[in-house]
Each structure stands twice: as structure tokens, then as C-alpha cells.
C-alpha positions in Angstrom: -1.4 -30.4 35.0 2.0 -28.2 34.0 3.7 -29.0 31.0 7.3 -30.4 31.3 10.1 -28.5 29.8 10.4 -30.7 26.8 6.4 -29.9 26.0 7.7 -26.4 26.2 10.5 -26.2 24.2 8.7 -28.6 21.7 5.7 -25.7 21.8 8.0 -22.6 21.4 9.8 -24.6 18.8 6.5 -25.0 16.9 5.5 -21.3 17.4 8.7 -20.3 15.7 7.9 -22.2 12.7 4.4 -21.0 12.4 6.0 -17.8 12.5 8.6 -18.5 10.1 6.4 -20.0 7.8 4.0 -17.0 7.7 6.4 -14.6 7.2 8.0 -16.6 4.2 4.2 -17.1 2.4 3.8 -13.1 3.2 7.1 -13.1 0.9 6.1 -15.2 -1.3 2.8 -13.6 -2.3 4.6 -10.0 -1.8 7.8 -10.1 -3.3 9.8 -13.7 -3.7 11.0 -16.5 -1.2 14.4 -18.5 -2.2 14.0 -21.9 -3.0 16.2 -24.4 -1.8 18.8 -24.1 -4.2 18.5 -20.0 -4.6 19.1 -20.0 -0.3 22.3 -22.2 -1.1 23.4 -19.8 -3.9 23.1 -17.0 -1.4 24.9 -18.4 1.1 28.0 -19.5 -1.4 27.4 -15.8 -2.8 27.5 -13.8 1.0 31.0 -16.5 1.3 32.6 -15.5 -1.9 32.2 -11.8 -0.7 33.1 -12.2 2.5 36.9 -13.8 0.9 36.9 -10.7 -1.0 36.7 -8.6 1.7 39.7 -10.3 3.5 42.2 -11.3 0.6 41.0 -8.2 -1.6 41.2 -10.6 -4.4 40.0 -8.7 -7.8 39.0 -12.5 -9.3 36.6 -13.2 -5.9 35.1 -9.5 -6.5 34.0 -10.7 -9.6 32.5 -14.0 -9.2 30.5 -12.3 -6.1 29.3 -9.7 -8.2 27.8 -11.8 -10.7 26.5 -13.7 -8.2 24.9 -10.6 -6.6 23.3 -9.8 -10.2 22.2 -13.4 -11.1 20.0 -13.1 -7.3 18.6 -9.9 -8.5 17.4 -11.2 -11.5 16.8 -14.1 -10.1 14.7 -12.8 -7.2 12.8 -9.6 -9.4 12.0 -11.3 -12.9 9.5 -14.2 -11.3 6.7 -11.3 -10.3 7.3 -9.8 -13.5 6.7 -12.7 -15.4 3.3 -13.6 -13.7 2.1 -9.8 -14.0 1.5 -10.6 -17.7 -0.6 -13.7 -17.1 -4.4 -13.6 -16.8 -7.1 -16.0 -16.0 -10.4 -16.3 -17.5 -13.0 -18.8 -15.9 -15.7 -19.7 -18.2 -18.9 -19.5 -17.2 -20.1 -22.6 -15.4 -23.1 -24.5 -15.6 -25.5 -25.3 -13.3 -25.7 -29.1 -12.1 -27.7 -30.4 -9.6 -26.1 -32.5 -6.2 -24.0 -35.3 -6.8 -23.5 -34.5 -10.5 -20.0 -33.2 -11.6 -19.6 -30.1 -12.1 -17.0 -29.1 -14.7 -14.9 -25.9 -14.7 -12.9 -24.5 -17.8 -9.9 -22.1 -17.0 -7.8 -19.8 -19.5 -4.5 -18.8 -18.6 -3.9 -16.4 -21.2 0.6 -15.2 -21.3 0.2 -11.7 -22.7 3.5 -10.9 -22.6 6.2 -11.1 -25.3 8.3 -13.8 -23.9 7.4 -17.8 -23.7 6.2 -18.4 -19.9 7.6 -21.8 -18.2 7.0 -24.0 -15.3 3.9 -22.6 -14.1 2.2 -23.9 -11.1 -1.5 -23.1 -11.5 -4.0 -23.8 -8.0 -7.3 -22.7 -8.1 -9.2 -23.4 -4.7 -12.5 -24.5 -4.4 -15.0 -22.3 -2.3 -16.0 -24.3 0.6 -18.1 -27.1 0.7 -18.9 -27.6 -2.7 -16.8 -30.8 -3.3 -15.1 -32.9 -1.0 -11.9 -31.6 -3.1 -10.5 -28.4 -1.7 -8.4 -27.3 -4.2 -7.1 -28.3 -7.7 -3.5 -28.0 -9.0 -1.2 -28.2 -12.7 2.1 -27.6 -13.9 2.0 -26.2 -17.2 5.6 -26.3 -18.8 5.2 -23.7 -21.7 2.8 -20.5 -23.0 4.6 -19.3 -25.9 3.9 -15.3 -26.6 0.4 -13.7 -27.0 -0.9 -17.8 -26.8 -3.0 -19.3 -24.2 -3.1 -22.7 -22.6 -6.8 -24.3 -21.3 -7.4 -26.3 -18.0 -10.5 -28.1 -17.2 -11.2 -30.1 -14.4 -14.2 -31.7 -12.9 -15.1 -31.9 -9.1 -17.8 -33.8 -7.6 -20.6 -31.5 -5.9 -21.8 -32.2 -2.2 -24.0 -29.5 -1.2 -26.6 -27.2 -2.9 -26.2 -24.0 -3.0 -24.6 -20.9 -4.6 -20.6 -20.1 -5.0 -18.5 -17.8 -5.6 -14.7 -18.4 -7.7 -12.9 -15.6 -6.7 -9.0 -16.1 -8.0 -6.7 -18.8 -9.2 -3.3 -18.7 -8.0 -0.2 -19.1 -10.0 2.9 -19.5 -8.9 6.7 -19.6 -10.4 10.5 -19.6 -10.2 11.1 -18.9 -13.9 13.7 -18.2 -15.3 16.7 -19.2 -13.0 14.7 -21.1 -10.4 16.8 -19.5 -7.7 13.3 -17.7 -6.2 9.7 -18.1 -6.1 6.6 -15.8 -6.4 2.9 -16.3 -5.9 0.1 -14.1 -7.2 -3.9 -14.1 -7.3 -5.1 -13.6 -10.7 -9.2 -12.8 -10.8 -11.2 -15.2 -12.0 -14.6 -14.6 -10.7 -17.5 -16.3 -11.6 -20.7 -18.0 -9.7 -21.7 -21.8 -9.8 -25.1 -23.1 -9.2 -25.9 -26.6 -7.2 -29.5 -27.1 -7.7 -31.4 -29.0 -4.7 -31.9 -32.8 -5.5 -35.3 -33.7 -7.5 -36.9 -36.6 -6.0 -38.8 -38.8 -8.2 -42.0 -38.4 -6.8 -44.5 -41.8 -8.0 -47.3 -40.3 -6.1 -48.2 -38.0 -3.9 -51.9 -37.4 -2.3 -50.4 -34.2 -0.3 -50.7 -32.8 -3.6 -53.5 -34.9 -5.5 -56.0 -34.0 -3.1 -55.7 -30.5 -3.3 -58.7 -28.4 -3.9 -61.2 -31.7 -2.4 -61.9 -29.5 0.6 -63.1 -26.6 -1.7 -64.9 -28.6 -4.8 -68.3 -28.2 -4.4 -68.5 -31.8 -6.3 -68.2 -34.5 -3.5 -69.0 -38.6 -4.2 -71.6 -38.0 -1.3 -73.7 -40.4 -3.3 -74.0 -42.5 -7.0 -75.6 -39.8 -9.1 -72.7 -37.3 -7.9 -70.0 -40.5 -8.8 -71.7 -41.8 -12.1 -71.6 -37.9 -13.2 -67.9 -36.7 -11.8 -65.2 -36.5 -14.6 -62.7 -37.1 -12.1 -63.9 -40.8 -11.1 -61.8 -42.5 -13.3 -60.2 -45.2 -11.4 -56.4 -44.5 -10.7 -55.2 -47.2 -8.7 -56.6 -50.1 -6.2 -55.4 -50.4 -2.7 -55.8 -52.3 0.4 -59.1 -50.8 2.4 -58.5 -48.6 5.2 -61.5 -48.0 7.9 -63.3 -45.2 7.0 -63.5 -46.0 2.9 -66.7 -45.3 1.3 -67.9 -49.4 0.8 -69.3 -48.3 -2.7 -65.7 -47.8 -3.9 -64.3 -51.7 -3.1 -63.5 -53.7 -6.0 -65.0 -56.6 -5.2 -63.4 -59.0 -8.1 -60.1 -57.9 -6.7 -61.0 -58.4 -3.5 -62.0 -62.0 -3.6 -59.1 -62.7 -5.9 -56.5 -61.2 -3.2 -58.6 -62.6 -0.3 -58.6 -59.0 1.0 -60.6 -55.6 0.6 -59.2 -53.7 -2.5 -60.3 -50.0 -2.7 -60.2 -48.1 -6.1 -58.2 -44.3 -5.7 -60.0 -41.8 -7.7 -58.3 -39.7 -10.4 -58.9 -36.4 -9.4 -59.2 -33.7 -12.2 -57.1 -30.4 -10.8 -55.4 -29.3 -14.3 -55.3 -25.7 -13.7 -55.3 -25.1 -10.2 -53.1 -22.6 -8.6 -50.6 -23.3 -5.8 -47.8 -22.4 -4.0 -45.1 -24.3 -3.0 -44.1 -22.5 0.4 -40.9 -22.6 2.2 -40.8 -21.3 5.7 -37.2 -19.8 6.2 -37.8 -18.8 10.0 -35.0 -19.3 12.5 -35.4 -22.8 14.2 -34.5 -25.2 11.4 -32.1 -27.9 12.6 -29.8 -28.2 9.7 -30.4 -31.7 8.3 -34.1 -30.9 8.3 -33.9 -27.8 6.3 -32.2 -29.5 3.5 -34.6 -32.1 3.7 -37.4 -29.1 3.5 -35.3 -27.4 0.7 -35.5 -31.0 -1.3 -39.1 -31.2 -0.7 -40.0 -28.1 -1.9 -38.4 -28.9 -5.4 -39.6 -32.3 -6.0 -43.3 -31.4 -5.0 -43.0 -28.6 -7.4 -42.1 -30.1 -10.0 -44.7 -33.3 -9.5 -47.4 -30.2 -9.2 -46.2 -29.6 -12.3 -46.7 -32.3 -13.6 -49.9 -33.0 -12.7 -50.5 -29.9 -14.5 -51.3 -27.5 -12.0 -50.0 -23.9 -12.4 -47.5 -24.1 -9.7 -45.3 -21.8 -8.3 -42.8 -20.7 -5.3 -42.7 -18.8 -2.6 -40.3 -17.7 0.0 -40.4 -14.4 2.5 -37.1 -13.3 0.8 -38.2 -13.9 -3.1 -42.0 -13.6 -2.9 -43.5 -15.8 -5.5 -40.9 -17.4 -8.4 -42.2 -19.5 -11.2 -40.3 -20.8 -14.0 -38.3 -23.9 -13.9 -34.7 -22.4 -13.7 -35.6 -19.3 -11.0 -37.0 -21.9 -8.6 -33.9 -24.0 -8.3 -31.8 -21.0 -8.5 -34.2 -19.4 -5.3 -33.9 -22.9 -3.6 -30.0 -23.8 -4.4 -29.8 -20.4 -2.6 -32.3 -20.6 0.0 -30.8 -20.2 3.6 -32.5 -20.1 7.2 -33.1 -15.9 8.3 -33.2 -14.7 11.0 -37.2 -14.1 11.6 -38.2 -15.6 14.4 -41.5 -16.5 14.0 -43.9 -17.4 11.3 -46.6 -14.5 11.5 -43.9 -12.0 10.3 -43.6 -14.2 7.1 -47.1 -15.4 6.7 -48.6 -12.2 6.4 -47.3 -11.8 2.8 -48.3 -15.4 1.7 -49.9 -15.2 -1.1 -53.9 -15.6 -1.0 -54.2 -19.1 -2.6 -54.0 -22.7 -1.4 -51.0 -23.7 -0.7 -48.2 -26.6 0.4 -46.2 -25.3 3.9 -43.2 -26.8 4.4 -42.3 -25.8 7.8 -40.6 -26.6 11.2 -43.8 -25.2 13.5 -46.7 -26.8 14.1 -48.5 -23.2 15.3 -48.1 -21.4 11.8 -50.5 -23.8 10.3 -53.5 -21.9 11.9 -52.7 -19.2 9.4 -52.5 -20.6 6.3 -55.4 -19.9 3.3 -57.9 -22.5 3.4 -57.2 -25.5 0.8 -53.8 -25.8 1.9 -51.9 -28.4 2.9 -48.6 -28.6 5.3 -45.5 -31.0 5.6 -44.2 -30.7 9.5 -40.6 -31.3 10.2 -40.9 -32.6 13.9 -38.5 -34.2 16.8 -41.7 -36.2 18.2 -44.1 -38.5 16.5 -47.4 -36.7 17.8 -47.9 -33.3 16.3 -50.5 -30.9 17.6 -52.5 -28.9 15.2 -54.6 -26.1 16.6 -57.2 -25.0 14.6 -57.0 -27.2 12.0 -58.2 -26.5 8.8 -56.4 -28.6 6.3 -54.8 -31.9 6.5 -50.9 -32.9 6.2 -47.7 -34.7 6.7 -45.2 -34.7 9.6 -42.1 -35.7 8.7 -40.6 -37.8 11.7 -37.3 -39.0 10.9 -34.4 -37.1 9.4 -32.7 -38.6 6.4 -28.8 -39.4 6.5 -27.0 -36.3 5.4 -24.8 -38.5 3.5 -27.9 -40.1 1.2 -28.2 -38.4 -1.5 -31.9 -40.2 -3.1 -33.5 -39.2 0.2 -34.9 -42.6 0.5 -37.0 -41.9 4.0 -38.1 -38.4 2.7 -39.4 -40.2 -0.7 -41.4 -42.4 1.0 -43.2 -40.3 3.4 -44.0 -37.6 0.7 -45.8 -40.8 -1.3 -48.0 -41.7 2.0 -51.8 -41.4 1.8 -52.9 -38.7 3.8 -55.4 -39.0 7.2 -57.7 -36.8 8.6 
């Protein structure tokens, strides 16, 4: 449909001020842009010397000298002023998501003269916290002092970034013009992956039953295992050895109860492993991300000698390296899962992953977590057992509530 003339005067009229606007920033961060009051002084200056010019009047000479000068100084002493400050960012650190994250800032006047009416912005590197950028008016530095800022903002999203430069900007000392400049201020903040609070989880209790020798095929095996101390009772589920129902329970609650074995694997190795192939949908890799740190740390605390592993780190173990690897994990750009899977290292371990076909190659003993669009998953050659993740948690829920509760179901064949 073609535009009206009014649409296109109203767009030309808009381009002009885009263009106007940019070219006075450029200014600003270059040299110095008048404020409103230094544009009037200009004009009032550019009049008195125009009357000169016709009435050669020695008195009007004078007063649009002066003028002149004052817009000099006026125009030339703001970028001075801000070349003696610095900024120092202390070093931040690391919080987990949701938690506030708390960032300290110098602004150190190494100059000789008091600095005044500073207008300090330091922006936020993107999507960190819904707050883009934060902003203060400090009135005074006096000479060789400092003044400290610290804010907090309120993380969103794990991961790693990068402060690069505060901006401070002035019209000091005759507020007639104003300049703009970037000090560096570098320094890198940490958002660690959310930890769920993991109750239980057979996906990781059961490892190592496909590989122990010791099975409760029968009583003398059961009367003589150290791991069948009875951890819990639960409702009977078809395919439940009868010798394991609780019968007082059972006729209390009108109902088969089941006792769940404590299973002795203090000592066991294992690797958490993160599949960083291309293919994740991006709600599900977070959700994989936040997996891999809460079963890690329930595997260690079920005292198994846990550790990481990703195609880009290779294995990480202590407590601070695997949230840093994970707070910066990202999806690459390998396409499929036998170009990562051939470094994996040579023990069981739990696959988090968005393919049901890499599961065929994993070490025997291990276990998988599928991240899956349908409800039925097809596993060829199956040699382990697992959990498919069907449902997607809301981006915006940080506790993960759906994710929690699948990683606490009882696994089936």
C-alpha cells in the first residue's frame, strides 16, 4: 500500500533526527556537545559579534570576546578533566542464578584539581540481569582522593561475562558543554548453573548394579550383602522380588509396601557427561546444564569420586572448576555425537544428551538422561537403563520444579 505524504515527511523527519542525534553522541564521546544552555550562550555570543561587525562598537568587541574565550574553556576543559579519572572494578564474586550479584567500582580523580558533577554509567553485559545499565551523580572527588560505588543487580542467566568500561560523563566547570569518555574497567563475573536439591535419585544410586557381581538372586546372597540395609519402603511395583515386601506395613496401609535397598557405591568412579553437540533446543540445554550440576554434586554426596566431562574441557573435577566449565558451557558446533564420544572417558558414566542414537556408545555401567520432543524414546542396542526427560521446564522457573521431579523417579527397565 504507498505511504501518504504525511507518512513521508513524518519518516524523513525521523531519519533527520537519527542522524542528528548520532552525529551529536559522535561529539560527545569525541570532543564536546553544547548543552542547552552553552547552545544559547553561542547563539547570544555569534549576535554580540555580529553587532560588532556592523556598529564597530569597541564595548560589543569585548563582551564577544570573552564570550568566545569562556566557550573555549568551556568546550576544551570537560575532556581534560575526565582524562585524569580512572576506574577500578573489583574483582567480583561468583553467585549462582537468581542470587545478587554485587559489583564494587573506584573512581579514582588523579588529578590536582577537585572533580564535580560527575555522571558515572556502567552498562551491564547482556543478559545477566534484567537491569541494563546502572547510573550515579557523584558531586565532588577532591585531589589524589577516590570515591566508591557499589551496586547490586539481580542475575538471570548462567554463564560467563565480561565488564569492559564504565562511562563517565561531565560538563564541569562552566556547564556550557559536555563530554563522554570510556574508562577500562575490565573484569569477568561468574553465574554458576542452579543446584537442585536432589532428595533421591536412583539414576545415580543404581550405578554399578549391572556390574556387581553380588546380586539378591537368593537369601544367602541378601542375609550376607553389606548393602541390604533397608533405605526406604514404597508402594510395590510388578516385577518386585516378593521376598522384599514388608508385610507389617503392608497390612497396616492395606497395600503392598516394598523396602529399597541401600546400595553401598562409596568409591566408585563416574562421570557426569554433557553432550555439547549442535541440536539442543535452547530451554532444554539449560535444563541439561542444571542437570549435570545437581547430579554431580548428589554423586558427591553419595560419596562417589565424581567428576565432569565435556568435549571442550575433557574431564574437570573439583567443586569450583565444574560450575565454572558449566556456567560457561555453550552448544558447538559438532554435529553428531561419535566425534565427541570417542574421547569419553573409559568409565561408567551419566549422558545427558539430546540423541537417543549416541547411547549405543557409551561404556557399559552407564546410565543416560534423554531430552526428547515425544514421550516414546527408542533405544537401540541398549545396554544401560535411563531417563527421558519429556517436558521442558518454564524458562522463567528458577527451582526447576518438573526437572526435580523426574531426576527423583525410580528407574524401569
Amino acid at each position: 500500500m504507498p505511504k501518504s505524504p504525511s507518512d513521508r515527511l513524518t519518516m524523513t523527519k525521523t531519519k533527520k533526527k537519527s542522524k542528528l542525534k548520532r552525529f551529536l553522541q559522535w561529539l560527545e564521546w569525541r570532543f564536546a556537545t553544547p548543552e542547552f544552555i552553552g547552545g544559547m550562550y553561542t547563539f547570544f555570543t555569534l549576535f554580540f559579534f555580529m553587532a560588532a561587525t556592523n556598529t564597530l562598537a569597541g564595548w560589543l568587541y569585548v563582551i564577544s570576546g570573552v564570550s568566545f574565550a569562556l566557550l573555549i574553556v568551556g568546550a576544551v576543559m570537560p575532556k581534560r578533566l575526565l582524562a585524569e579519572i580512572a576506574v577500578v572494578r573489583s574483582p567480583i564474586d561468583p553467585v549462582s542464578v537468581g542470587d545478587d550479584l554485587w559489583i564494587d567500582l573506584i573512581i579514582q580523580n588523579r588529578g590536582r584539581t577537585e572533580k564535580r558533577l560527575l555522571e558515572v554509567r556502567d552498562v551491564l553485559p547482556d543478559n545477566l540481569s534484567h537491569i541494563l545499565q546502572q547510573e550515579v551523580v557523584v558531586e565532588v572527588i577532591a585531589p589524589l582522593q577516590e570515591y566508591r560505588w557499589r551496586y547490586e543487580a539481580k542475575t538471570t542467566k548462567r554463564g560467563v561475562f565480561l565488564f569492559r568500561s564504565t562511562e563517565i560523563a561531565t560538563s564541569s566547570p562552566l556547564g556550557l558543554f559536555r563530554s563522554r569518555r570510556a574508562c577500562p574497567s575490565g573484569q569477568k563475573a561468574i553465574v554458576y548453573p542452579t543446584v537442585l536439591p536432589l532428595e533421591r535419585c536412583p539414576l545415580v544410586d543404581q550405578l554399578g548394579n549391572d556390574t556387581n557381581p553380588r546380586q539378591y538372586s537368593d537369601d544367602h546372597n541378601y542375609s550376607n550383602a553389606t548393602e541390604g540395609l533397608t533405605k526406604t519402603l514404597r508402594p510395590y511395583r510388578w516385577g518386585d522380588p516378593t521376598r522384599l515386601i514388608h508385610w507389617r506395613t503392608s497390612a497396616k496401609f492395606g497395600e503392598l509396601r516394598v523396602r529399597e535397598l541401600e546400595v553401598t557405591i562409596g568409591g566408585q568412579e563416574v562421570a557426569i557427561a554433557l553432550d555439547t553437540s549442535r541440536g539442543w533446543q535452547p530451554e532444554a540445554f539449560e535444563e541439561a546444564v542444571v542437570a549435570a550440576a545437581s547430579l554431580y554434586f548428589y554423586a558427591q554426596k553419595s560419596k562417589l569420586s565424581v567428576r565432569l566431562w565435556t568435549a571442550e574441557t575433557g574431564i574437570v573435577q573439583s567443586d569450583r572448576a565444574v560450575l565454572e566449565t558449566l556456567a560457561a558451557a555453550n552448544v558447538s558446533d559438532v554435529a553428531t555425537q561419535v566425534d565427541i564420544l570417542k574421547d569419553i572417558p573409559d568409565l561408567p558414566v551419566v549422558w545427558l544428551s539430546h540423541r537417543n542414537d549416541s547411547v549405543a556408545y557409551l561404556p557399559f555401567g552407564s546410565r543416560w538422561v534423554l531430552w526428547q520432543t515425544s514421550a516414546k524414546v527408542t533405544v537401540p542396542n541398549q545396554r544401560s537403563l535411563g531417563l527421558t526427560i519429556e517436558t521442558i521446564s518454564d524458562p522463567n522457573d528458577a527451582s526447576y520444579k518438573s526437572l526435580r521431579s523426574q531426576l527423583q523417579e525410580y528407574l524401569t527397565p
